[in-house]
DRENKEBA-877364 format. One record per residue: residue number from 1; residue in three letters; x negated, y, z of N, C-alpha, C in turn. Coordinates in nm, 4 decimals, decimal comma. Example, Ala and Ser with C-alpha at 12.3 -4.5 7.8 and 13.67 -1.06 7.14 Angstrom:
REM DRENKEBA-877364
+-----+------+----------+----------+----------+----------+----------+----------+----------+----------+----------+
: seq : type :      nc1 :      nc2 :      nc3 :     cac1 :     cac2 :     cac3 :      cc1 :      cc2 :      cc3 :
+-----+------+----------+----------+----------+----------+----------+----------+----------+----------+----------+
:   1 :  Ala :  -1,3190 :  -0,5690 :   0,7800 :  -1,2300 :  -0,4500 :   0,7800 :  -1,3200 :  -0,3300 :   0,7800 :
:   2 :  Ser :  -1,2850 :  -0,2250 :   0,7080 :  -1,3670 :  -0,1060 :   0,7140 :  -1,2900 :   0,0030 :   0,7870 :
+-----+------+----------+----------+----------+----------+----------+----------+----------+----------+----------+
This chain:
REM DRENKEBA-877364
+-----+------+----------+----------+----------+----------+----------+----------+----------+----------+----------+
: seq : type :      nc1 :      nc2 :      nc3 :     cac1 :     cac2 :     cac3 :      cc1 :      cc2 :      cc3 :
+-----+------+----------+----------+----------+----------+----------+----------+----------+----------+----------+
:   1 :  Unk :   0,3528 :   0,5436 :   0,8434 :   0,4045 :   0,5345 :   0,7076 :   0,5545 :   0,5629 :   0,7119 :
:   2 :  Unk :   0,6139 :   0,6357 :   0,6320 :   0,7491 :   0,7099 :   0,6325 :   0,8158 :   0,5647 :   0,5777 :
:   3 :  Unk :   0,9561 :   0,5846 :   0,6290 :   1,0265 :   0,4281 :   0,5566 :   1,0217 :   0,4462 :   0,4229 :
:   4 :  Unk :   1,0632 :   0,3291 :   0,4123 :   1,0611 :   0,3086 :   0,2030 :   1,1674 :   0,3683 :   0,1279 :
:   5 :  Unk :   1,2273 :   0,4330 :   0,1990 :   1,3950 :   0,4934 :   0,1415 :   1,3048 :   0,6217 :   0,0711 :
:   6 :  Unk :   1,2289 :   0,6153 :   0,1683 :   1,1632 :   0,7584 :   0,0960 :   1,0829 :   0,7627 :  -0,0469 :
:   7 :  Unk :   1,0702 :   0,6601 :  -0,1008 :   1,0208 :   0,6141 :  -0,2000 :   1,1554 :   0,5564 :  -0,3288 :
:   8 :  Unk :   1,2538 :   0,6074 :  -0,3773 :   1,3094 :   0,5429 :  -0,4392 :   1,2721 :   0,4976 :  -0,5643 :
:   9 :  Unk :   1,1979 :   0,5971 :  -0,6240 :   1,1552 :   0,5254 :  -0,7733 :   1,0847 :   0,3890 :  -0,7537 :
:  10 :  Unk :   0,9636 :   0,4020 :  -0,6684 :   0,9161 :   0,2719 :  -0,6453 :   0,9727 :   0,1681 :  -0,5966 :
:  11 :  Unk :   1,0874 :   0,1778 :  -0,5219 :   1,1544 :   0,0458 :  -0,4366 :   1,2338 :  -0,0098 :  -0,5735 :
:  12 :  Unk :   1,2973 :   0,0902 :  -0,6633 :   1,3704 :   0,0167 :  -0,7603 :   1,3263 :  -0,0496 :  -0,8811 :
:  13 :  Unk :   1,1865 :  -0,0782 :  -0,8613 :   1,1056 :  -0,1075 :  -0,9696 :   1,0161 :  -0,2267 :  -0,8924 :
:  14 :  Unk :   0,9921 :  -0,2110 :  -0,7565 :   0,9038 :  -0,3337 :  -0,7056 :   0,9115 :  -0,3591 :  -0,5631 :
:  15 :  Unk :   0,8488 :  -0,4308 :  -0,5409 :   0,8970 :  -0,5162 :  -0,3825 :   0,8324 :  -0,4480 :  -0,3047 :
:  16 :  Unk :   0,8645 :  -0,3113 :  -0,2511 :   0,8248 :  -0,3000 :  -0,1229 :   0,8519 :  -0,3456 :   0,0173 :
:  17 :  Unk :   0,7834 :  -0,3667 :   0,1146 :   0,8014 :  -0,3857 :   0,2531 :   0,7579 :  -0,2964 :   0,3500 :
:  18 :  Unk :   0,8206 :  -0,2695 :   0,4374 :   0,7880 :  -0,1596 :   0,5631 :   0,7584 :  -0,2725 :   0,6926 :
:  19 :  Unk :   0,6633 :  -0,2838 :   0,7225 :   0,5910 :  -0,4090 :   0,8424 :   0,7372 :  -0,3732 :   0,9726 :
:  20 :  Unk :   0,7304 :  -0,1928 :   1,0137 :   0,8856 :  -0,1705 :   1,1262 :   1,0018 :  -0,2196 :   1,0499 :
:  21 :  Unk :   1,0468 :  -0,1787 :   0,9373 :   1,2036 :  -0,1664 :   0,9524 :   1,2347 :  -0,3112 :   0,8557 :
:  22 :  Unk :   1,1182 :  -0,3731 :   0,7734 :   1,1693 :  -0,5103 :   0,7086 :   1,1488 :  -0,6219 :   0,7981 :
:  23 :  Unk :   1,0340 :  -0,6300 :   0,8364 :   0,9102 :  -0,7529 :   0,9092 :   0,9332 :  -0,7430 :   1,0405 :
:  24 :  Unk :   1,0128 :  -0,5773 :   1,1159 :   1,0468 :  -0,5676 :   1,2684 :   0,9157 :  -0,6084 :   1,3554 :
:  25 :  Unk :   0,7560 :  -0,5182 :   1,2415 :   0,6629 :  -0,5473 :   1,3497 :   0,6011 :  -0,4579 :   1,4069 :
:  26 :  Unk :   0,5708 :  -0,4181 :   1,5426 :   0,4897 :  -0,2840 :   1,5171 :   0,3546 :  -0,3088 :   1,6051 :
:  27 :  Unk :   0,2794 :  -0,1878 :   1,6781 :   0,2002 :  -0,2098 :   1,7560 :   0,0930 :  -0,2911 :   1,7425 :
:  28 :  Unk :   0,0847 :  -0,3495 :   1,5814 :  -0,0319 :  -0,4136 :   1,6089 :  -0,1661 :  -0,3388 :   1,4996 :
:  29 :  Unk :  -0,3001 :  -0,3844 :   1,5424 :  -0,3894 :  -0,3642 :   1,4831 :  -0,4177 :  -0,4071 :   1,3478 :
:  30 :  Unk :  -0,4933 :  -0,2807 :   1,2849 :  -0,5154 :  -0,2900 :   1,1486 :  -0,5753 :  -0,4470 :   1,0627 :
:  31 :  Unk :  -0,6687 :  -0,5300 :   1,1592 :  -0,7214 :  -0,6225 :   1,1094 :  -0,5586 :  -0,7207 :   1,1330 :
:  32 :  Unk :  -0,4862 :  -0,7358 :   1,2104 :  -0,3791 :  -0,7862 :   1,2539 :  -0,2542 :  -0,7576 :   1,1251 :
:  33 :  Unk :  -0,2334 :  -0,6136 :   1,0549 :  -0,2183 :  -0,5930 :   0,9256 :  -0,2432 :  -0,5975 :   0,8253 :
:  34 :  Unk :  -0,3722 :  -0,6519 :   0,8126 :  -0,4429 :  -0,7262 :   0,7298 :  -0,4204 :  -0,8798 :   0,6716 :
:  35 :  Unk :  -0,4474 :  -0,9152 :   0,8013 :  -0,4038 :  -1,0689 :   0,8335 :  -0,2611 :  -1,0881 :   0,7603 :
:  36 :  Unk :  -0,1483 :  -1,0368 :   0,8388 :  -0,0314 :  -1,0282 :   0,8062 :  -0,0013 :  -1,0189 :   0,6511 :
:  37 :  Unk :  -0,0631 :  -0,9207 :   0,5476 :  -0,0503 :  -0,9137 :   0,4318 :  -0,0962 :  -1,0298 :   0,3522 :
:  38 :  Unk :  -0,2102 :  -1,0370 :   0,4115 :  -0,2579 :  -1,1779 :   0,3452 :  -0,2437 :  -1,3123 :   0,3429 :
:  39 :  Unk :  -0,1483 :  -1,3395 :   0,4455 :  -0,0613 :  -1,4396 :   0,4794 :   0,0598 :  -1,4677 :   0,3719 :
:  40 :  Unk :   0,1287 :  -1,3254 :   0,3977 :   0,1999 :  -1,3005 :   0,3154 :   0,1830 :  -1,2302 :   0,1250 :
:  41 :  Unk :   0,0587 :  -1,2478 :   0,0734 :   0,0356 :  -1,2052 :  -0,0093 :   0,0864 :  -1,0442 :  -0,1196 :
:  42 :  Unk :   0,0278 :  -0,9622 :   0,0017 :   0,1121 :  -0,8506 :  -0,0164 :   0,0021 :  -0,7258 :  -0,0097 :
:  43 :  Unk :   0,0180 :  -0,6368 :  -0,0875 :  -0,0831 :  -0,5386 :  -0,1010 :  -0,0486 :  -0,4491 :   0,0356 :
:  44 :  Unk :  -0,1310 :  -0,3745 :   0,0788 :  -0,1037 :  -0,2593 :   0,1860 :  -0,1151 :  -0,1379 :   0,1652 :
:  45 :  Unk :  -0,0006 :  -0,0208 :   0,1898 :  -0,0113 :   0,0684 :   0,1570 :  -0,0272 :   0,1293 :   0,2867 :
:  46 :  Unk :  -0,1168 :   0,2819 :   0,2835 :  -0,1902 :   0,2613 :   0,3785 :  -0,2086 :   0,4232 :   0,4124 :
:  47 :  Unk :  -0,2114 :   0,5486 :   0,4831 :  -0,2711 :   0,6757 :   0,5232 :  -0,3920 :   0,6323 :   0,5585 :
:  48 :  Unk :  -0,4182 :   0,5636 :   0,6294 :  -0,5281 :   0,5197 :   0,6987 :  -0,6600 :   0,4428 :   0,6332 :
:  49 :  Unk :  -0,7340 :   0,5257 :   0,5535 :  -0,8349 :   0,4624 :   0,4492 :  -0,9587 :   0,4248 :   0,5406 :
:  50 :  Unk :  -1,0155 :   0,5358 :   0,6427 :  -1,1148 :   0,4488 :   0,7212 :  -1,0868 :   0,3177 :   0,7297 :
:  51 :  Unk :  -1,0473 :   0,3310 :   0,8444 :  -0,9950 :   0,1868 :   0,8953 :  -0,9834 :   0,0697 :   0,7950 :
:  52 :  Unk :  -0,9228 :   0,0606 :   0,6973 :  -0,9141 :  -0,0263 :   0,6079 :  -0,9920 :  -0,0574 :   0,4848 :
:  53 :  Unk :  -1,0769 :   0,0161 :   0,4502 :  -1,2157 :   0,0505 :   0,3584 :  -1,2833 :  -0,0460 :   0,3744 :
:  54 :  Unk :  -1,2957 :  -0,1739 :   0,4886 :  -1,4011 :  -0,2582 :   0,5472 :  -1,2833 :  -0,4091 :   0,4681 :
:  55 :  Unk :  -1,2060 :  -0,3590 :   0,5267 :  -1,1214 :  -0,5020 :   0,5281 :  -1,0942 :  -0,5075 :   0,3927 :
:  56 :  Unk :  -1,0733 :  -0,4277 :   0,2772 :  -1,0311 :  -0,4688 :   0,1603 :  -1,1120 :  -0,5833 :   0,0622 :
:  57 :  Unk :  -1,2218 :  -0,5852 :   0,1018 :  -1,2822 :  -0,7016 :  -0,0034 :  -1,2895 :  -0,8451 :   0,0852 :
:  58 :  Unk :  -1,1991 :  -0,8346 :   0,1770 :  -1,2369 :  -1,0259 :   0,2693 :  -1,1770 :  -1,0887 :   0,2356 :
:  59 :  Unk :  -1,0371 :  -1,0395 :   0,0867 :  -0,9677 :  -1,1523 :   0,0624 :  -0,9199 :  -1,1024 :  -0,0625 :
:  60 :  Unk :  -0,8966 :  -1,1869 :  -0,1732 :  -0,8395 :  -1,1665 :  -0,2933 :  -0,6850 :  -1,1805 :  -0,3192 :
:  61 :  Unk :  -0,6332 :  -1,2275 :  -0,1312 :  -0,4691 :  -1,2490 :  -0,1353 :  -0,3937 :  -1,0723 :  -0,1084 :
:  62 :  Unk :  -0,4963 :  -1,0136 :  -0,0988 :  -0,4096 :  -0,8907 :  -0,0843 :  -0,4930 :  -0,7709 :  -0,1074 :
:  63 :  Unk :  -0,4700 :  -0,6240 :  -0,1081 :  -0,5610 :  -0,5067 :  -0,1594 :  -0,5069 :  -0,3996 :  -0,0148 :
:  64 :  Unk :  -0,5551 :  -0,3164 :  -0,0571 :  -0,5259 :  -0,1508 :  -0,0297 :  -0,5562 :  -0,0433 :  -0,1295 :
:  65 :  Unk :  -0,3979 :  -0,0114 :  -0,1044 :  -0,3971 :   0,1446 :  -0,1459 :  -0,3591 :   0,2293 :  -0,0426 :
:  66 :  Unk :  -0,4805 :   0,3398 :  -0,0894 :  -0,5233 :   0,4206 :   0,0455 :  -0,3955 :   0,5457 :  -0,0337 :
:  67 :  Unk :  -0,2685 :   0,5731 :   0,0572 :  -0,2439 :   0,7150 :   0,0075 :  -0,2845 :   0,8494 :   0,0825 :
:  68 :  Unk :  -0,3265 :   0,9725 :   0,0152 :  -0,3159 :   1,1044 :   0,0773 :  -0,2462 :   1,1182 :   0,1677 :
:  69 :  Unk :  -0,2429 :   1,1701 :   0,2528 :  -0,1290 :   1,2695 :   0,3479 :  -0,1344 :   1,3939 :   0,3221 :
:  70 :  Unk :  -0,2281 :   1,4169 :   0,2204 :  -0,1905 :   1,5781 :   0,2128 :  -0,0669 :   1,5455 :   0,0388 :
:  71 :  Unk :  -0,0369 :   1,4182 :  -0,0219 :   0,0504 :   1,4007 :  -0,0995 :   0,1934 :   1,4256 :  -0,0366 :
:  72 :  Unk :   0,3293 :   1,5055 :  -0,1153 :   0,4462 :   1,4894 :  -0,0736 :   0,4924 :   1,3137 :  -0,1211 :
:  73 :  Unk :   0,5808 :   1,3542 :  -0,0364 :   0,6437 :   1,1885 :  -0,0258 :   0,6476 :   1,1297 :  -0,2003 :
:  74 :  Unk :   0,7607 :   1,2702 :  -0,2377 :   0,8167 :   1,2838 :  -0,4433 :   0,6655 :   1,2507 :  -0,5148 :
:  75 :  Unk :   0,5516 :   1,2797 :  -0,4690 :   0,4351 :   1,2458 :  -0,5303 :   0,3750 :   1,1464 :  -0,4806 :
:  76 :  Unk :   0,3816 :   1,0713 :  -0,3846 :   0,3333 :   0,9670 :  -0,3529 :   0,4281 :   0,8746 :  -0,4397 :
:  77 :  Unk :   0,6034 :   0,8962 :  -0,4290 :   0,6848 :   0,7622 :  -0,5036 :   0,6206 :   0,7925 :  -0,6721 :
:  78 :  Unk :   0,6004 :   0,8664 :  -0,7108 :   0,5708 :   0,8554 :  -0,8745 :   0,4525 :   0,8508 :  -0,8724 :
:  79 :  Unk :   0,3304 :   0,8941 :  -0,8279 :   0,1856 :   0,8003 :  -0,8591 :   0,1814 :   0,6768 :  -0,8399 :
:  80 :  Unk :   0,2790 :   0,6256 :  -0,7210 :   0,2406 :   0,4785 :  -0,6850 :   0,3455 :   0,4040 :  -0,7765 :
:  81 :  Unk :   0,4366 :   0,4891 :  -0,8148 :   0,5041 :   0,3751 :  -0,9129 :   0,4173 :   0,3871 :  -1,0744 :
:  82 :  Unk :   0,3672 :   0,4341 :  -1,1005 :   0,2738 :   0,4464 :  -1,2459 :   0,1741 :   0,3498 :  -1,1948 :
:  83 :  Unk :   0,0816 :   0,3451 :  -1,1152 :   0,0202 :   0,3013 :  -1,0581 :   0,0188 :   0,1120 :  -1,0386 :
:  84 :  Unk :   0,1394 :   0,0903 :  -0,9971 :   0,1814 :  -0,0306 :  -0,9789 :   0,2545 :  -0,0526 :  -1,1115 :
:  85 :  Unk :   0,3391 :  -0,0068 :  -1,2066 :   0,3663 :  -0,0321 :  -1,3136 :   0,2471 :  -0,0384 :  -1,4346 :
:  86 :  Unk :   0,1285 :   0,0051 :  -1,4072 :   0,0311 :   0,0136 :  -1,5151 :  -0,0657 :  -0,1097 :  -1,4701 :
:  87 :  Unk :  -0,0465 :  -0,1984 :  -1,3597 :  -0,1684 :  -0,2657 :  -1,3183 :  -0,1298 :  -0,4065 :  -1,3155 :
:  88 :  Unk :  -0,1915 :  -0,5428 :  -1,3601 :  -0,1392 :  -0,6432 :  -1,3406 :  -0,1265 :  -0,6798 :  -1,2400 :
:  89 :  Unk :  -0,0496 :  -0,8157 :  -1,2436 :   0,0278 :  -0,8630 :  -1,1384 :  -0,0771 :  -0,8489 :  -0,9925 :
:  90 :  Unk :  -0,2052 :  -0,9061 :  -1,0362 :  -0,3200 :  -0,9034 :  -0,9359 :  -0,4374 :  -0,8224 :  -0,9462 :
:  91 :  Unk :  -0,4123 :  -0,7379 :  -0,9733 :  -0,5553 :  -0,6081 :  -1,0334 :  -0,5763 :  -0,5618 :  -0,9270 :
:  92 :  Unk :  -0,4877 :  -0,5187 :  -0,8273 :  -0,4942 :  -0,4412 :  -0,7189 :  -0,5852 :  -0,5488 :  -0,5890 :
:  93 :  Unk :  -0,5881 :  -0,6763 :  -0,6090 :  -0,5861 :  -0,7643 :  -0,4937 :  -0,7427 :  -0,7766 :  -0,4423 :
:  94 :  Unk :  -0,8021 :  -0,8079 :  -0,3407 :  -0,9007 :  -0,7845 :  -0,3244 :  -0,9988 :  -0,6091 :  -0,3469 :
:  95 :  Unk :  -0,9297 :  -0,5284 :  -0,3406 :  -1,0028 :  -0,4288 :  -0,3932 :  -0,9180 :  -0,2713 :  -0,2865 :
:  96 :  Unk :  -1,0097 :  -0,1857 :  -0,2685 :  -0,9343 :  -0,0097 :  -0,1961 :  -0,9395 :   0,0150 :  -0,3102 :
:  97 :  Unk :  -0,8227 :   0,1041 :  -0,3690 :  -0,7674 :   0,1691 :  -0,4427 :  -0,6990 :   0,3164 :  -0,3509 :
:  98 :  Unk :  -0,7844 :   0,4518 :  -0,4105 :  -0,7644 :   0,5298 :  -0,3077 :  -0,6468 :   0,6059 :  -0,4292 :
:  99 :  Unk :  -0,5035 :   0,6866 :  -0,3615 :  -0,4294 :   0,6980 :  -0,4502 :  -0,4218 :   0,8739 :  -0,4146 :
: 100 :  Unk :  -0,4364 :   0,9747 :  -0,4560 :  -0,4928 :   1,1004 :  -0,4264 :  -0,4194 :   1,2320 :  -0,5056 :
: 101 :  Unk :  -0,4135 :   1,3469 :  -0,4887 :  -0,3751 :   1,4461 :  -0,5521 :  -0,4600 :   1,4443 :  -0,7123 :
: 102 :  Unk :  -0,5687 :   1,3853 :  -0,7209 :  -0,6465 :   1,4043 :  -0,8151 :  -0,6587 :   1,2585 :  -0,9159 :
: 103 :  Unk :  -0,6033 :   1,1833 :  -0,8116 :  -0,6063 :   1,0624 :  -0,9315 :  -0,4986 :   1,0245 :  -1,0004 :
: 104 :  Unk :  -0,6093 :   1,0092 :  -1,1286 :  -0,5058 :   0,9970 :  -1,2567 :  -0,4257 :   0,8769 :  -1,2758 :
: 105 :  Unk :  -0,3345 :   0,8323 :  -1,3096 :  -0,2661 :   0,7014 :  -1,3272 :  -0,2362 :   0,6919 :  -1,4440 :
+-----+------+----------+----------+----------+----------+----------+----------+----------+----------+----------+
């Protein structure tokens, strides 16, 4: 996941976290990022939709949003900020939310 600088519309509108450069965590496994979010009650943003497709419904303290990699960065910060500006506080939680060239916000 590219740092969050790369995202400015969204950082100035909502609480993002980067697990390396905020939390200083790396190397660990996806269920281990899981854990971590849900501890911390925090949605996960995510390239990696396999992997995380299983884990999104084991807890209602946190979600996934799956983004493209074939999205530019400029289109990932403005879908995900419509996205997160159009959804309540907890809409996203418990649930994959895949965020895509094709989906509408």
């Amino acid at each position: 996941m590219p740092a969050r600088t790369k995202f400015p519309r969204v950082n100035s509108r909502h609480d993002l976290k980067h697990l390396r450069d905020d939390f200083h965590i790396t190397g660990i496994s996806d269920p281990q990022v899981y854990e971590f979010a849900t501890k911390e009650n925090r949605l996960i943003l995510t390239f990696n939709g396999d992997d995380f497709r299983e884990l999104a419904k084991k807890s209602r303290d946190t979600g996934i949003i799956f983004l493209s990699d074939n999205l530019p960065d400029e289109r990932i910060d403005t879908k995900l900020t419509a996205l997160l500006s159009k959804s309540t506080a907890h809409a996203l939680y418990g649930k994959f939310t895949p965020l895509t060239g094709e989906t509408e916000v």
